[in-house]
Structures are given as structure tokens and as C-alpha cells.
N, C-alpha and C positions, 0 to 999 in steps of 0.2 A: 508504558511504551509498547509499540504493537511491532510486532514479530513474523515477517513472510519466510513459512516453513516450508524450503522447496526438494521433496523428498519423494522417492517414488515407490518406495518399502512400506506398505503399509505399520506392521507390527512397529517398527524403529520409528516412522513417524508417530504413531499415538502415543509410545510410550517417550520422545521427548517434546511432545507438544501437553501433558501432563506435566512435565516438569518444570517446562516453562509458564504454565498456567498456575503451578506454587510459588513460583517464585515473582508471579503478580505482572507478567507479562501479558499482553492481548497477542493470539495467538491464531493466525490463518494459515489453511495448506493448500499446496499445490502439487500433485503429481507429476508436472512435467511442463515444459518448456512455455507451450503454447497458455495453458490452463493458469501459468505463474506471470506471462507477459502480459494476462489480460487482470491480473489480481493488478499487477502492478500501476496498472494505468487507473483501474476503478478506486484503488485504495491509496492510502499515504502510510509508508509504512517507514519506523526507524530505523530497524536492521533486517537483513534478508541471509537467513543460513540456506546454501546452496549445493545440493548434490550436484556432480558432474555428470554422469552416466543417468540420464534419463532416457524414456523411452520412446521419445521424440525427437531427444536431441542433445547436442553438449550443451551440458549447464551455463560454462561459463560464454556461451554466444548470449546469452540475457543482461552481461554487465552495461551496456552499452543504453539499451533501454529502461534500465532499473536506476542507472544514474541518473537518466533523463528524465524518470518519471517521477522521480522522490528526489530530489537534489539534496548531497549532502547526507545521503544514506549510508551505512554501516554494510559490507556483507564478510562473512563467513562462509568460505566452504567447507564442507562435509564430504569426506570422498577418500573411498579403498584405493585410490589412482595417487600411491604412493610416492613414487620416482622423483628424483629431484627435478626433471626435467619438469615433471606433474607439475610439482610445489609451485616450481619458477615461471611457469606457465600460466597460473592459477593468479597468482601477485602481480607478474608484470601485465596480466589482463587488467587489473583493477581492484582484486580483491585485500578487503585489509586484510584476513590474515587466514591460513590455511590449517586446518586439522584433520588427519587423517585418520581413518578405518581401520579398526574398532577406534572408540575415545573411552577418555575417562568419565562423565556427566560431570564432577568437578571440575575437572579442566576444563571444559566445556564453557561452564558459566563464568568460570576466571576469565575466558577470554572473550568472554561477551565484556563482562564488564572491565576490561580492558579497551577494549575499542569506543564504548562509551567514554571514555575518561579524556580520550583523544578530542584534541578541535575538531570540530568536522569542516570541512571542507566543503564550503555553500556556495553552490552555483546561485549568480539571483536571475531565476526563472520563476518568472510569472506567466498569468492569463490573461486575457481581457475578452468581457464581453459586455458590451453597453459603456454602461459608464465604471461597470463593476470593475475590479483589477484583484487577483486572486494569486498570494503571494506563496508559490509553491514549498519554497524551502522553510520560510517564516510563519506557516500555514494561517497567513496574516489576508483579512480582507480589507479592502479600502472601496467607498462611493464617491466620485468625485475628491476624492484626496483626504475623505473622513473614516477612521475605521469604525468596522462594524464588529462586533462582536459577538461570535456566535456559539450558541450551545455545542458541545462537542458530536452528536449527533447531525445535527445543521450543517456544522461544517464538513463532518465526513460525506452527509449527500449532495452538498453544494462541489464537491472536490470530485466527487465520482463523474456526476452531470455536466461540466464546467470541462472536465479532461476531454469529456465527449462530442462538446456541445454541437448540436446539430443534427446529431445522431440519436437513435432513440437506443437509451439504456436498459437491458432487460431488468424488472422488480427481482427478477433474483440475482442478480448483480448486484445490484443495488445493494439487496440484504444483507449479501456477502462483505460486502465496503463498508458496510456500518456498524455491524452487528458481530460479536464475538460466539463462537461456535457454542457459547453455552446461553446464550442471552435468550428469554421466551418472546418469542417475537407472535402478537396477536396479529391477526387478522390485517386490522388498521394501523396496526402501529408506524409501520413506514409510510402511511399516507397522509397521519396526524405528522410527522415529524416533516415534510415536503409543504402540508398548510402553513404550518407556524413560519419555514422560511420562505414560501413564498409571500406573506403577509411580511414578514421582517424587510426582505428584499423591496418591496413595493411602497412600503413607508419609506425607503434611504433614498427610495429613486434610481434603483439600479438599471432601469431599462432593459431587462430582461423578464423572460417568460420564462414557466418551466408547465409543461403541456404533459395530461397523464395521455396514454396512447393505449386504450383500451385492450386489457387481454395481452395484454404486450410490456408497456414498462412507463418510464418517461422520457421526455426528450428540453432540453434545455437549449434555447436563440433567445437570440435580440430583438426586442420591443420594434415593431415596426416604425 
């Protein structure tokens, strides 16, 4: 399961994005508001632990877009903004469940894996472009009403591209959305893994294109 770590400490974020990375979690960070709304949209993540006081902005103004952009997502805040008022603020915003400054790292992952145990709650928010249809919550693809099947790399770059589409994606975007902070990423490797699905795509008949943009990143439209 991948993990959006949004924390503006550095020290406190490395030392539980460690923790979570033992405990077999895929594991991305964001400092702050803006830097975390834009993980959100490039990446698909299952649960989102969320400082409030960042340095951009309140945390919890992200619920809104983090719902939207992972339906059916998990979040946890993280935050010394103790006050019942805080707490009740924090929950009735949207958040499943609130733990306050200092924690235990026990209690911690209890209640990770507490809110996993939960239904989650699935918006059905899809994509479409061409004939493609791009099943956000079920992270399901379909070509004209056949699914495809994609390597779990494929699908993270089809999901980053596809949120975008139209727009060109920076390659380090991209990296970020695909790739876990420890993973050796060569030279080619996210270009090899953009061939094989644009080859995969072109055999289903998706009608789409995905265009490298030199020096710059890719960008993902529909087949003229």
C-alpha cells in the first residue's frame, strides 16, 4: 500500500517514513500544502497521514482535493493542535481519524491498520480519454468496455498522464508518481516503462497518444 507523508519536520518525517518503509509500506513526502496537492493528483495513494500547520497552509484545506483525487482514500492527521475544538475540526473536515503530538509509533500503526479494516468509502470517479476509461477508485482500466491489464508501474504512469491529460507532466513528476524513494531509477528506465505502455495502449485501440516533450517531460491527448 503507498503512503502520502505530509509533514513539514523534516527529522520526524524521516524518522517515520523509515518506519513505515519496515513495515512494507511505499512511502512519498511532501512538505506542504501545495507540494502534497500536486503528489496527489500525479500519484494514487491509499492513505494520506497529514500535518496541519504547514508552511503554506492548513493541512486540513487538502481534504477536499485528496478525496477527489484518490477516491476512497484513508487520511490520518498528525498534529500538536491538540484542542477538542482541533480534534472536531480535523474529523468533521473529513478526516478518519486524528492523533495528536507527541504519538506513540505503536499507536500509530494501530491506527493505520485500523482504518484499513474499515469499508472504504468509494466514490466511482473515473477518466476518459479516447476510448480509454480509467477507473480512479478501482484503479481499473477499460478499451471500449474490455479491461486491460496493466503492470503496476504502467498503471502508475498511465494515472499520473491521464490526471493531466493535456498538459505536459514534468519526468520528475513523473519519477515521483512511480517510483518509491528507494527504488534505482537508470537513466531510461521511465522511458522503457512509457514504451511498453504506449505499445500496450495502441494494441487495445485506446486512441490516445502520450508525446515525450523534450527536456521537459510527457504529455498525454486523444488520437486525432
Amino acid at each position: 500500500m503507498r503512503i502520502l507523508l505530509v509533514e513539514d519536520e523534516p527529522r520526524l518525517a524521516e524518522s517515520l517514513r523509515k518506519v513505515l518503509e519496515r513495515e512494507r509500506f511505499i512511502v512519498d513526502h511532501a512538505s506542504g500544502v501545495e507540494s502534497a496537492r500536486e503528489a496527489s493528483k500525479l500519484g494514487t495513494f491509499d492513505l494520506v497521514l497529514l500535518d496541519r500547520s504547514l508552511p503554506d497552509g492548513e493541512g486540513l484545506s487538502l481534504l477536499p482535493s485528496l478525496r477527489a483525487d484518490n477516491p476512497g482514500i484513508h487520511v490520518i492527521v498528525l498534529s500538536a493542535r491538540n484542542g477538542v475544538n482541533d480534534r472536531v475540526a480535523g474529523l468533521d473536515g473529513g478526516a478518519d481519524d486524528y492523533l495528536t503530538k507527541p504519538f506513540s509509533i505503536d499507536e500509530m500503526l494501530a491506527r493505520i491498520r485500523a482504518v484499513f479494516r474499515r469499508p472504504a468509502k468509494l466514490a466511482h470517479a473515473t477518466i476518459r480519454a479516447g476510448s480509454l476509461v480509467f477507473d480512479l477508485a478501482y484503479e481499473e482500466v477499460e478499451v471500449d468496455g474490455a479491461r486491460i491489464d496493466l503492470p503496476r508501474r504502467e498503471l502508475r504512469v498511465l494515472a499520473a498522464l491521464i490526471k493531466r491529460r493535456g498538459r505536459t507532466v514534468q519526468r520528475e513528476a513523473l519519477e515521483n508518481a512511480v517510483f518509491g524513494f528507494d527504488d534505482e531509477i537508470q537513466s531510461n528506465t521511465l522511458d522503457s516503462h512509457i514504451s511498453r505502455l504506449r505499445r500496450r495502449l495502441t494494441t487495445a485501440g485506446a486512441r490516445i497518444e502520450i508525446h515525450a516533450i523534450r527536456g521537459v517531460g510527457y504529455l498525454l491527448r486523444e488520437a486525432p
